[in-house]
N, C-alpha and C positions, 0 to 999 in steps of 0.2 A: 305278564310274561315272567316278570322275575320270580312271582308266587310259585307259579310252575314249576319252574327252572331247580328252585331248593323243592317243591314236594319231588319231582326227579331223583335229585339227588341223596332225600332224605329216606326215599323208600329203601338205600343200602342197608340200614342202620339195623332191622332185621332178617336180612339175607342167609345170614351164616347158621342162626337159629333158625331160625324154619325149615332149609337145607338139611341139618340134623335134626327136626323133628321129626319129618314127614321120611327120611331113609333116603334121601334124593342123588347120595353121594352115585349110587351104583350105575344111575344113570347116566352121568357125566362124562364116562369113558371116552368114549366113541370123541363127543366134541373137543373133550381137550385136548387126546390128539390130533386133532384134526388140527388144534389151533394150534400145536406148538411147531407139528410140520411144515404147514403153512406157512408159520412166521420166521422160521430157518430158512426157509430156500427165499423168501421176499428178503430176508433181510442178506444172504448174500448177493443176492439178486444189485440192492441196494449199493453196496459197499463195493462191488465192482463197477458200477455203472455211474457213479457222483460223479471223478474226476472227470471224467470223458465228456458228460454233459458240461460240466462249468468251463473245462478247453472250449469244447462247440458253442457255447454263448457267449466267450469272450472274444472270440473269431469275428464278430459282428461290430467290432470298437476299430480301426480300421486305422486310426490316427497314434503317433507315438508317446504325444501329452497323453498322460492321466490313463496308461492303458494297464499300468500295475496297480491302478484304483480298481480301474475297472477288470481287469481280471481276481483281485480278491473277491468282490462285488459278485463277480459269474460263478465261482466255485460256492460262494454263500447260496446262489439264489439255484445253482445245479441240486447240491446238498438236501436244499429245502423242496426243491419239485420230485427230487427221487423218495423224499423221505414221506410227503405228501400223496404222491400216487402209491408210494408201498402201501400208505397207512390203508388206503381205499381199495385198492385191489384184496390186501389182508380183511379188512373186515367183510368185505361182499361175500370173496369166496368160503371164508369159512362160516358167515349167516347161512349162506347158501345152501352148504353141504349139510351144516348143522341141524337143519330146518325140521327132519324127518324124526330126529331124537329131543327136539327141544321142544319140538310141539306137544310131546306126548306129559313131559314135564310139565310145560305151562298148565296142561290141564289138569293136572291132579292137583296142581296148588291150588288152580281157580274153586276145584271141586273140593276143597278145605275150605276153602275159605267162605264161598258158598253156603257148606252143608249137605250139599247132594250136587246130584249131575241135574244138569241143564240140557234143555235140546239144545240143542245146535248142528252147526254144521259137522255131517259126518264125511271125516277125510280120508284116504289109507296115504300108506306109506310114501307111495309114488305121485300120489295129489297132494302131499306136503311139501316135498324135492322141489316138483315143478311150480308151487306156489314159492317157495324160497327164490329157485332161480328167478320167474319170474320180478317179484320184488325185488330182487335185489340187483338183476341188470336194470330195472327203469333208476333204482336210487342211484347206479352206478353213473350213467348216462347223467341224469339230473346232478351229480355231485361232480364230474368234471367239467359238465358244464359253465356251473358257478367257479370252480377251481382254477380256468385258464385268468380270465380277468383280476381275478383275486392275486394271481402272480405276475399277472402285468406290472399291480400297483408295487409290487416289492421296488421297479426300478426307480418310481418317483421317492426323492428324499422327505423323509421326516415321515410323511402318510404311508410310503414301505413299512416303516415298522408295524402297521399294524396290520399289516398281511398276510403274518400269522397266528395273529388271534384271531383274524375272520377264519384263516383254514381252521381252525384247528374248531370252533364254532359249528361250522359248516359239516365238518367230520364229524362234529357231537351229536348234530341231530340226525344225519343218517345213521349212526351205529344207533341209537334210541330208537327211531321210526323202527329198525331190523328188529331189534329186541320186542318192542310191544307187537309187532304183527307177530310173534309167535300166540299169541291171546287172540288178536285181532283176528286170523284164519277162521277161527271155526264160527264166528258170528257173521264176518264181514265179505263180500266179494270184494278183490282187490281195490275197485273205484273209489267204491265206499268205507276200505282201509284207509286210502292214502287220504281220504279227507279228514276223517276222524284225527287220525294222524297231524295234520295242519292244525284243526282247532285246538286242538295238545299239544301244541311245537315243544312249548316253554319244559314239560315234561321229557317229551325226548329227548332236547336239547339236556337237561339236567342229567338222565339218566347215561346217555350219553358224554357227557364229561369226565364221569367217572370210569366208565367205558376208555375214554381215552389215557387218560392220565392212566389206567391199570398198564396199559401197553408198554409205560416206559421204567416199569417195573422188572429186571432182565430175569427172563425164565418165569419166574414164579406169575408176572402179572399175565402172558400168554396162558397160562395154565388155567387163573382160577376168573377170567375174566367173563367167560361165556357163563358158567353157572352163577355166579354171584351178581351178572348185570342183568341178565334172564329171568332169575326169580326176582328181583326188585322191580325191576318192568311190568311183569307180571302181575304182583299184587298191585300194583300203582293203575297196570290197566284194570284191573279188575272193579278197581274203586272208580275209577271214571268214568266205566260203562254201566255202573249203578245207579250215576249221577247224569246221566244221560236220558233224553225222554225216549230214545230208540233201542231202550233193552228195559224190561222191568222185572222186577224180585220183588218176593214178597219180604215182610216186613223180619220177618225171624232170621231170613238169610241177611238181611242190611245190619241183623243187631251183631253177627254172627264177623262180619269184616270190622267192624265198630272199634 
């Protein structure tokens, strides 16, 4: 798992070079505004909405011992559930929208890296969207899921604190899983994405962290976090599905990613 986790993470490290080898800048448009849209209206969204939830959870403490504990307590644990769903709502929907412009990217990298094009699955424009939205309400669903218990535990002492390094974990590998299915589409029907996707956690999760930590980057990390987490994704899916008994290349293309 932990192997994983750093090859995830380690696939940044050529990101930026490859981006400017292959001319990749021009197609970034589209998503990075989309992401930094997104991540304005969520984040006022956000900043209006904290105090109000941390009032409505301290409302539930009822007694007048220990209720200025426990209302610091609420505005921490409001702060962190708004900061939490923003995080989730922001990546779904901009995966989502992005879906249609990032796919076309993943494949020219894959097809570098390769050597040549590959059959595969042939998609158009509006079978990418709905393949995005698709994946990204089941991760959406699946990621609140796990998300409500995981805030439960915030109110038990000492094991709250780790509450949010499980979110913020749990956040890493759904924004990873988003990023490698832009690869994964044209090989894979979704079933057989999200498992692929499992037995690689430790990668998504890796690439994914990066993914997250670019977020609290102001301005600049919304901007360049879709291209720079998309292409490492990319090449990292690329190498797994090599390594895979369910995709095969010949041996020039393997020397060719090497």
């Amino acid at each position: 798992m932990l192997r994983n986790i750093f090859r995830g993470i380690r696939a940044y490290g050529g990101a930026f070079k490859l981006i400017r080898k292959l001319g990749l800048w021009k197609y970034f448009g589209v998503p990075m505004l989309i992401s930094l849209l997104i991540a304005i209206l969520i984040g006022f969204a956000a900043y209006g909405m904290s105090d109000n939830i941390g009032n409505l959870i301290a409302k539930a403490w009822v007694w007048e011992w220990g209720s200025q504990t426990f209302r610091t307590i609420s505005h921490f644990i409001g702060g962190l559930l708004v900061l939490a769903v923003g995080l989730i709502l922001y990546k779904h929907i901009v995966m989502a929208l992005s879906a249609p412009f990032m796919s076309p990217v993943s494949e020219k990298i894959e097809a570098y890296l390769l050597g040549e094009q590959l059959k595969h699955r042939n998609t158009s424009f509006g079978a990418q969207l709905w393949r995005g939205i698709r994946i990204n309400v089941r991760n959406l669903a699946m990621e609140l899921f796990l998300t409500v218990p995981i805030l439960i535990l915030a109110f038990i002492p000492v094991i709250g604190i780790l509450s949010s390094v499980l979110l913020f974990l749990v956040q890493s590998f759904y924004a990873g899983f988003g990023n490698m299915d832009y690869t994964l589409e044209r090989h894979f029907a979704v079933k057989k994405s999200v498992r692929f996707v499992k037995n690689y956690s430790g990668v998504a999760m890796g690439n994914g962290i990066v993914f997250m930590l670019m977020l609290f980057i102001p301005i600049v990390g919304v901007i360049f976090v879709l291209p720079l987490s998309v292409t490492a994704a990319t090449t990292e899916t690329v190498r797994l599905l090599k390594e895979s008994s369910s995709w095969q290349i010949s041996e020039k293309q393997l020397d060719r990613i090497s």
